[in-house]
C-alpha positions as CSV (number, residue, x, y, z in Angstrom):
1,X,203.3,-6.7,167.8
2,X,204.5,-8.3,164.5
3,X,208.1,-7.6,163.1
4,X,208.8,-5.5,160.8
5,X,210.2,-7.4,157.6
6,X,213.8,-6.7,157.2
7,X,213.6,-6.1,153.6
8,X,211.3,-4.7,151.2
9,X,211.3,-5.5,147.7
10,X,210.1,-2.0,145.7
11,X,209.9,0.0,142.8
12,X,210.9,3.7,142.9
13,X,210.0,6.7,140.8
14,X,212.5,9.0,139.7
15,X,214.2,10.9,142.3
16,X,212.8,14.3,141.2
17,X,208.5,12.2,141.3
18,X,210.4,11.1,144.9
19,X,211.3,14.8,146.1
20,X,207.5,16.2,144.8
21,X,206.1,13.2,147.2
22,X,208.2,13.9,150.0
23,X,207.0,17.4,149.7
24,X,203.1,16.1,149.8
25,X,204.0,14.2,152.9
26,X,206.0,17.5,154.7
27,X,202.5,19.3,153.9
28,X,200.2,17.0,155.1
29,X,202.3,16.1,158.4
30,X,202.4,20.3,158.9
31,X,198.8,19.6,158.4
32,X,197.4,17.0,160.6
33,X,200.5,15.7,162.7
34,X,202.5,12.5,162.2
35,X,200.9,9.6,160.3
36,X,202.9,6.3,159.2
37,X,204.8,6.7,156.1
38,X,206.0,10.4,157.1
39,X,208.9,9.9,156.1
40,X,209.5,6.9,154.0
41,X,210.5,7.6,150.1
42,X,208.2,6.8,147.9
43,X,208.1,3.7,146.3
44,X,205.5,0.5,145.3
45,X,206.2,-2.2,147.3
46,X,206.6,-5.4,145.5
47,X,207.0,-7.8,148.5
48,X,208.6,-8.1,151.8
49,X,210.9,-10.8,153.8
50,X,211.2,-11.3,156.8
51,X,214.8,-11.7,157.4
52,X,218.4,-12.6,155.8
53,X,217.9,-16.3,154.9
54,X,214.4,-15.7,153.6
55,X,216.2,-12.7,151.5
56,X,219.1,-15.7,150.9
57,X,216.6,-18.3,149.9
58,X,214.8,-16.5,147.0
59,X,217.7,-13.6,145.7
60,X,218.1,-15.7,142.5
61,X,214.7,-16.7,142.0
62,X,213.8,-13.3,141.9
63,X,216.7,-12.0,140.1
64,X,215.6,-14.7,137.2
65,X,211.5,-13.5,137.8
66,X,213.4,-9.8,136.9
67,X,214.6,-11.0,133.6
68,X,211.4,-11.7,132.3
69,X,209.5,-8.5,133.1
70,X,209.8,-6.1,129.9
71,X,210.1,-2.6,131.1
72,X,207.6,-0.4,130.7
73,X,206.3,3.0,130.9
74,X,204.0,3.5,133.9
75,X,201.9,6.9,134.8
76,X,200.2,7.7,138.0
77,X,197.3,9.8,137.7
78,X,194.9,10.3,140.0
79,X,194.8,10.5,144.3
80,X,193.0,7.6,146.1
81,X,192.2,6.1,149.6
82,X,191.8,2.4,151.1
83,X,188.9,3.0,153.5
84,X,189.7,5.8,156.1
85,X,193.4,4.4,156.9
86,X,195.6,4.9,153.3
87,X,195.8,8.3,151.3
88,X,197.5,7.2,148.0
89,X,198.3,8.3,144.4
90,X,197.5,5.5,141.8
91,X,198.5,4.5,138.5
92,X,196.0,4.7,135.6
93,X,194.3,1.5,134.4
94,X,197.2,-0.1,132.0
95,X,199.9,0.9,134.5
96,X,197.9,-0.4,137.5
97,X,197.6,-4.1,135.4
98,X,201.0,-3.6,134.7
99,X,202.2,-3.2,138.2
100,X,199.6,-5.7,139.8
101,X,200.7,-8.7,137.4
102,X,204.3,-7.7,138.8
103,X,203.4,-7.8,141.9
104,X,201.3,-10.9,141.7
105,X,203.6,-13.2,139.4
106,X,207.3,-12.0,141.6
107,X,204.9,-13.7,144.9
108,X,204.2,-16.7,142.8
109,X,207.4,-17.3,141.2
110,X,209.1,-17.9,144.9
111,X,205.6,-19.7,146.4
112,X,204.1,-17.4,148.3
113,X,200.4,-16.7,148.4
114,X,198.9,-13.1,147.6
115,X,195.2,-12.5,148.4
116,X,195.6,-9.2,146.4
117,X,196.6,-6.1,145.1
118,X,196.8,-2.8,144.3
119,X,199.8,-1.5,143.1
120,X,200.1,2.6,144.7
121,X,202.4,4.9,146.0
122,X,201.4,5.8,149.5
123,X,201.4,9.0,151.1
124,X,199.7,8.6,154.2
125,X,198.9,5.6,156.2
126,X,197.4,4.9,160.0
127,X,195.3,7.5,159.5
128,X,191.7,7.7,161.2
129,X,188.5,9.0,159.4
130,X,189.0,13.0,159.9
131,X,192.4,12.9,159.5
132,X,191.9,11.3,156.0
133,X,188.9,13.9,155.1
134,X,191.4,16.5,156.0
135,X,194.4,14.9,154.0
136,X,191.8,15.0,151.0
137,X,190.3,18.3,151.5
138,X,193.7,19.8,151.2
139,X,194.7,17.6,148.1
140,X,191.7,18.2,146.4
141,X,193.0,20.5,143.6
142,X,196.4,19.2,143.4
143,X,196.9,17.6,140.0
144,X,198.6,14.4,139.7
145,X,200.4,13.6,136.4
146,X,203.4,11.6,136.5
147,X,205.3,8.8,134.3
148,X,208.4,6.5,134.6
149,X,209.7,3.7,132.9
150,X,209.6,1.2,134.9
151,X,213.0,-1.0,134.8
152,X,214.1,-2.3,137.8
153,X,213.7,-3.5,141.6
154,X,215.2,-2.5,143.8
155,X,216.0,-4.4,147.5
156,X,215.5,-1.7,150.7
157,X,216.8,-2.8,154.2
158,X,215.1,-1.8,157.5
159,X,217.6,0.4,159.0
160,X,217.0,0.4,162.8
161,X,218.7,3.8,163.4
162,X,216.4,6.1,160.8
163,X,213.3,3.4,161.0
164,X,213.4,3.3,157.9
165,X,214.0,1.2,154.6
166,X,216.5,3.7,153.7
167,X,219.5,1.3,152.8
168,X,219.3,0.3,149.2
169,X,221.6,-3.1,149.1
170,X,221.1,-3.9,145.5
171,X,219.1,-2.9,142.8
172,X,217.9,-5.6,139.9
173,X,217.4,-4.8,136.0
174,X,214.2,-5.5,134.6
175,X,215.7,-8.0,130.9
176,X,216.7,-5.2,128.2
């Protein structure tokens, strides 16, 4: 089984766009059981590393890839699904550019290779093919229409006690 990364490089919403997810994923676990991402917060995840000297190696590169994003105003829009295995809300089209050239240029800027992207906010993953019809039959009417200015990274650590990345060690301004 492959580690888990040790940190996680993400993008949040604002808390209150947090607390509405973390209600979607309460009614959908009441719904059709435990699925991964259950309780995580929600976030986009920019990038992972593996461990402290990865995180050690590349801090300042990617605190000096931070100062040359401008911030801007990012909406999520619509619900969405990678196959049978990832129930997720996604940005609109400028957002979703917006987000994937983030995502895309931070992995370039310290050397590592990215196949591709899609920038989203998850709400279910692992799931199998009637758990994600179920998931969207009971979403179908539920109107997504959110926005945040998006200004900052922030660096999550894998806490082994919750299983979770729910230690936020440092958080990075986009440049002003």
């Amino acid at each position: 089984m492959k580690a888990i990364p040790l940190y996680s490089l993400v993008i949040f919403p604002t808390t209150e766009q947090q607390n509405l997810i973390k209600t979607y994923k309460k009614s959908l676990k009441d719904n059709i059981g435990w699925f991964g991402s259950a309780n995580s917060d929600a976030n986009i995840t920019i990038i992972n590393l593996e461990n402290e000297l990865t995180l050690g190696l590349y801090i300042n590169q990617i605190k000096d890839f931070c100062k040359t994003i401008t911030p801007q105003k990012v909406r999520f829009d619509y619900l969405d699904s990678f196959s049978h295995h990832t129930f997720f809300i996604s940005p609109d089209e400028k957002s979703q550019l917006y987000l994937n050239n983030i995502i895309i240029d931070m992995h370039k800027s310290i050397g590592f290779d990215i196949k591709n992207t899609h920038a989203h906010m998850t709400i279910a993953r692992g799931l199998d093919a009637e758990r994600m019809k179920k998931a969207q039959e009971q979403f179908n009417t539920t109107e997504i229409n959110f926005e945040f200015i998006c200004d900052s990274l922030h660096i999550r650590k894998f806490n082994q006690k919750t299983k979770q990345y729910s230690d936020i060690i440092e958080t990075i301004n986009f440049d002003k």
